[in-house]
C-alpha positions in Angstrom: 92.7 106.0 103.9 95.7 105.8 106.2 98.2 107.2 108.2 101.4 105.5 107.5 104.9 107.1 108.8 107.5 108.4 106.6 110.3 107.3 104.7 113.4 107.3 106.3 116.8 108.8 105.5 119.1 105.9 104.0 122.3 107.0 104.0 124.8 110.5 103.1 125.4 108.9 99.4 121.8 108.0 98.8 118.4 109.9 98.6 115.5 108.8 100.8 113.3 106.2 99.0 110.1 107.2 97.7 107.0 105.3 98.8 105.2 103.3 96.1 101.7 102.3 95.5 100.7 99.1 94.0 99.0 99.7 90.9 95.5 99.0 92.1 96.1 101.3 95.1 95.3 98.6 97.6 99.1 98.3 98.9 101.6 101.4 100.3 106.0 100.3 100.4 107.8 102.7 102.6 111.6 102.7 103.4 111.4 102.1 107.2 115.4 101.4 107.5 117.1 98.3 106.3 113.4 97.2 106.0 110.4 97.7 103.4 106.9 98.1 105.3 104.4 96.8 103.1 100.4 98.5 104.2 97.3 97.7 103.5 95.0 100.0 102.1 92.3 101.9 103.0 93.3 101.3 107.0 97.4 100.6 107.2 97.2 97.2 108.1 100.9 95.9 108.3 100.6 93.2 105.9 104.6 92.5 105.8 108.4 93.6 105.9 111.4 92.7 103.5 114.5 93.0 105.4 117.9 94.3 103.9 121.3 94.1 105.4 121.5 97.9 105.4 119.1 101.3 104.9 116.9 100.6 101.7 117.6 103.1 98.9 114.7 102.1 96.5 111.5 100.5 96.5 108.9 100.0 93.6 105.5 97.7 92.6 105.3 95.9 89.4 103.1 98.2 87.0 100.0 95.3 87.2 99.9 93.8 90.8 101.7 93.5 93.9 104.7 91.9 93.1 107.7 94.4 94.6 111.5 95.1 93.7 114.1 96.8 96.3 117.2 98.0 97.0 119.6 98.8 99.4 123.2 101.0 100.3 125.3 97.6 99.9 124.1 96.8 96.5 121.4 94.1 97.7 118.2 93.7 95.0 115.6 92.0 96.2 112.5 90.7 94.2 109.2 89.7 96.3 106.4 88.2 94.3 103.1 88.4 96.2 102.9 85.7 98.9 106.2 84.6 98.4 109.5 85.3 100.5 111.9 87.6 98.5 114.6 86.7 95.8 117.7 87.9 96.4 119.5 88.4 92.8 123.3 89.8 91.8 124.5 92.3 94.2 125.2 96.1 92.5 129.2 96.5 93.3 127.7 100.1 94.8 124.3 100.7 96.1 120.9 100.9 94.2 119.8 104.7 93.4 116.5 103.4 91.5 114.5 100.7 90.0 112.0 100.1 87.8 109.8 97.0 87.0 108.5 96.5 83.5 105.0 94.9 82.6 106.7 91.8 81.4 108.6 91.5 84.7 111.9 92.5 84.0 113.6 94.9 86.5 115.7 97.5 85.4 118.3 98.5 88.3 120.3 101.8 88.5 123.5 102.2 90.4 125.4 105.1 91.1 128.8 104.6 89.0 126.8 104.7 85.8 125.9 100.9 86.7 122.7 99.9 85.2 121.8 96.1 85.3 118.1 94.6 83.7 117.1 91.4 85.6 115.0 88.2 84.7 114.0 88.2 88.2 111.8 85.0 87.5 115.1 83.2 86.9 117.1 85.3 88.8 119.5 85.9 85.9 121.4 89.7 84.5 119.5 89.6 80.6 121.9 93.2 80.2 124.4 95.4 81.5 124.6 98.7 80.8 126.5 102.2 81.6 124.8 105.1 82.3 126.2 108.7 81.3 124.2 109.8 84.7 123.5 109.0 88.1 120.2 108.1 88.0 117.3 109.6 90.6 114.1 107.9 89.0 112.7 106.3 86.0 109.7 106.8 84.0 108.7 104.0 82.0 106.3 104.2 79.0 103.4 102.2 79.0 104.1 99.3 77.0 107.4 98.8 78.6 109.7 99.0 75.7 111.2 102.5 76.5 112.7 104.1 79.9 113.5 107.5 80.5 116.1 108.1 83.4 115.8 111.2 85.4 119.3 112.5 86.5 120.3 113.4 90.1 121.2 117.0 90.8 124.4 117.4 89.4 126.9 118.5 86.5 125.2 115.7 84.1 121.5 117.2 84.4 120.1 115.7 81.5 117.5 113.0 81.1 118.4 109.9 79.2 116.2 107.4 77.0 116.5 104.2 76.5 115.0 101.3 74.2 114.4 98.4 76.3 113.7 96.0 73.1 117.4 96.6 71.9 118.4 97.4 75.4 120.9 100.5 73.6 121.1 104.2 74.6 118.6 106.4 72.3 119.7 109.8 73.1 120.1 112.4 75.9 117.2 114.8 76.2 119.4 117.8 75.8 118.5 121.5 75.7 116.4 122.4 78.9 119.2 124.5 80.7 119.4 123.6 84.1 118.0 120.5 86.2 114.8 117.9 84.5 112.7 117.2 87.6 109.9 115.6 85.5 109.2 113.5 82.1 106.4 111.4 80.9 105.8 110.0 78.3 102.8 111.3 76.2 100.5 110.7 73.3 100.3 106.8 73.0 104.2 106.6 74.0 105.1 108.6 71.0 106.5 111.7 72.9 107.8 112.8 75.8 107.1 116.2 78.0 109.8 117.2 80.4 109.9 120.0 83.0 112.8 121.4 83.8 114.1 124.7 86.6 114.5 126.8 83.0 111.0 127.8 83.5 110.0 125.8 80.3 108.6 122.7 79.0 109.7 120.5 75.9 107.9 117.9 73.5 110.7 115.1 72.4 110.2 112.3 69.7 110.0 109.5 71.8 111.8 107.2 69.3 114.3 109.2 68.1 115.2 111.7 71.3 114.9 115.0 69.2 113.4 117.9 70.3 110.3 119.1 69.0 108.3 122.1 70.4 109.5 124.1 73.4 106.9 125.8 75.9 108.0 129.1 77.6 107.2 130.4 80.9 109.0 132.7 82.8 112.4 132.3 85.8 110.5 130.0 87.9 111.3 126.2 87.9 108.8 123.9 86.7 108.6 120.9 88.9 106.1 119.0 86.7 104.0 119.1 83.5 101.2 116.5 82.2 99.1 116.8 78.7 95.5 117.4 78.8 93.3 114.0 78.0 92.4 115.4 74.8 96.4 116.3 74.0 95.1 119.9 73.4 96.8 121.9 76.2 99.9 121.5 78.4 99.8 122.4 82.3 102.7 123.2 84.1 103.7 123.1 87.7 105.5 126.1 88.8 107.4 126.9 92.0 105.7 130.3 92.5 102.6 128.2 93.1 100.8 128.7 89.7 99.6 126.2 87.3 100.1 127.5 83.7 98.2 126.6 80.6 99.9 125.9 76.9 98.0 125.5 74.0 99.7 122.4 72.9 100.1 123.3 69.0 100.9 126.4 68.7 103.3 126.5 71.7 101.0 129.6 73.2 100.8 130.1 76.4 97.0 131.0 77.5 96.4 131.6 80.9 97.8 131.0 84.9 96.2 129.9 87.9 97.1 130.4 91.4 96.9 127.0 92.6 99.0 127.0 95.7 100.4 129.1 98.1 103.5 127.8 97.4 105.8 125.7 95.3 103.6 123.0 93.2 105.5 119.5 92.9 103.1 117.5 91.0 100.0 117.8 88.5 98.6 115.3 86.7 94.7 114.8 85.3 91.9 113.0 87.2 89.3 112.8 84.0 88.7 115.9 83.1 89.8 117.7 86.6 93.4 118.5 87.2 95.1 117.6 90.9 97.7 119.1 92.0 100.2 118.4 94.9 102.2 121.3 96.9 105.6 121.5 98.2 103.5 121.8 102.2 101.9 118.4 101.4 98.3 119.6 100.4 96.3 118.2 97.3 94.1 120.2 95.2 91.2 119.2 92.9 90.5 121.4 89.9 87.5 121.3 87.6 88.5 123.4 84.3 85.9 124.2 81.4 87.6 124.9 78.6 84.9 127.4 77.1 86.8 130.4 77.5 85.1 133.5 76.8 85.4 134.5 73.1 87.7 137.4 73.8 89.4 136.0 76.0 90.3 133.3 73.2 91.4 135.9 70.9 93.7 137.4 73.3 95.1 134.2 73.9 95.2 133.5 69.8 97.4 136.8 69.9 99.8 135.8 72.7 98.4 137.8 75.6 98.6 135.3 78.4 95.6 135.8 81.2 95.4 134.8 84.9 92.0 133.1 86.7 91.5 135.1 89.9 89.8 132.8 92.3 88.3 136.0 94.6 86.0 137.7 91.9 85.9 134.8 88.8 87.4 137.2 86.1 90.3 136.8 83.7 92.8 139.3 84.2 95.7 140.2 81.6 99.2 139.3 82.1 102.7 140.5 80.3 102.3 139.6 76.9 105.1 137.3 75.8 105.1 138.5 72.1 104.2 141.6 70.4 100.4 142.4 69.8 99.7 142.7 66.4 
């Protein structure tokens, strides 16, 4: 569609800025210095820049059009509605980490001293102020725009955190994945949440309340991401040996791994029924997966006897079990 050059490093305190894509894929924003490059797609047309006074630290698209939010190292929001020149609202005292806009066009702000600021950006006024237990990395926000999960920075505080946007109060901490959350989404009509975590495992949580409901278990290797079928029967996990594995979402079984990648996997998510996934090397796979197993192979899976898909000759091969055989 485009080549389009990388993000750039911001700044020692501050991660590089992810690119974002408008929601209707027709627009790429990428962290070009103090400066947001705004690209047309398909081709990379330069269609415009928003400038910062330093290196920009965060960029994102409103969920439903092109409307874009962004912030810098000094502190500096800016709001750009489509085919207008930007907004510049209150300062953060200490850099932007991440930011979020909601469907109803309010933009959620994070700083890195637990500052975490919701704007009317529309009116340019702070609607709430709030202090985060974490420094934030990204958000995740669920589809209707009432809750936020924020995804914590590699750190001593490597928890997740959910919020309610309607009461605009802390609900909980996601805690019990031991080690660092690189991944949550929200799941099931905004009713749970699945995380992925470097424990090798994946967790359900009650989206309202914050509890923990159903843990998945792999093995040592981190899980950089995990998405639910379309269906909501089976859970796949991105692992950092390469392999997707396969969860039967009830029961908490896991039923078989695929060697997706040579190496680490850092994203998965479901196209329709095919599953893409993204390795650490920057290649993108497409996966078409039936799920009319074999009958024995379903009732080694019913008896916790995981199996692997080997791409060279088709067949199911058995792995370790991970509980006794009956």
């Amino acid at each position: 569609m485009a080549h389009l050059p990388s993000a750039t490093a911001s700044s020692d305190d501050f991660r590089t800025a992810f690119p974002a894509i408008s929601a209707a894929g027709d627009r790429a924003a990428i962290s070009v210095g103090n400066t947001v490059a705004v690209y047309e797609l398909p081709g990379g047309r330069l269609v415009r820049t928003i400038s910062h006074p330093e290196a920009v630290t965060a960029v994102a698209f409103s969920s439903t059009g092109r409307d874009i939010a962004s912030g810098s190292a000094d502190g500096s929001v800016l709001f750009t509605a489509d085919g207008h020149d930007s907004t510049a609202l209150s300062r953060l005292p200490t850099g932007v980490d991440a930011l979020v806009l909601t469907p109803d066009r309010r933009l959620i702000v994070a700083g890195p001293r637990g500052n975490l600021r919701v704007y009317d950006p529309d009116r340019s006024v702070v609607v709430a102020q709030l202090e985060s237990p974490i420094r934030v990395r990204a958000f995740r926000l669920s589809a209707n725009g009432q809750h936020l999960i924020a995804l914590p920075q590699v750190g001593p505080q490597d928890v997740a955190v959910l919020w309610d946007l309607t009461q605009y109060r802390l609900v909980a901490k996601l805690e019990g994945n031991i080690g660092h959350v690189f991944s949550a989404r929200f799941v099931r009509g905004d009713r749970e949440i699945l995380t992925a975590a470097n424990d090798g495992s994946l967790r359900l949580w009650d989206a309202m309340t914050g509890r923990s409901r159903q843990r998945y278990l792999g093995n040592d290797q981190y899980l950089f991401d995990a998405v639910l079928d379309p269906d909501g029967s089976t859970i796949v996990g991105a692992g950092s040996d390469g392999m997707l594995r396969f969860w039967d979402a009830a029961s908490g079984r896991m039923l078989w791994t695929l060697r997706a990648h040579r190496g680490a996997i850092t994203g998965v998510h479901f196209d329709g029924g095919d599953i893409v996934s993204r390795g650490a090397a920057g290649e993108i796979s497409r996966w078409s997966v039936s799920k009319r197993l074999p009958g024995d192979a379903i009732d080694r899976a019913a008896h916790c006897l995981p199996l692997r898909f080997d791409q060279d000759t088709g067949a199911l091969v058995e792995q370790t079990p991970v509980c006794d055989l009956p």
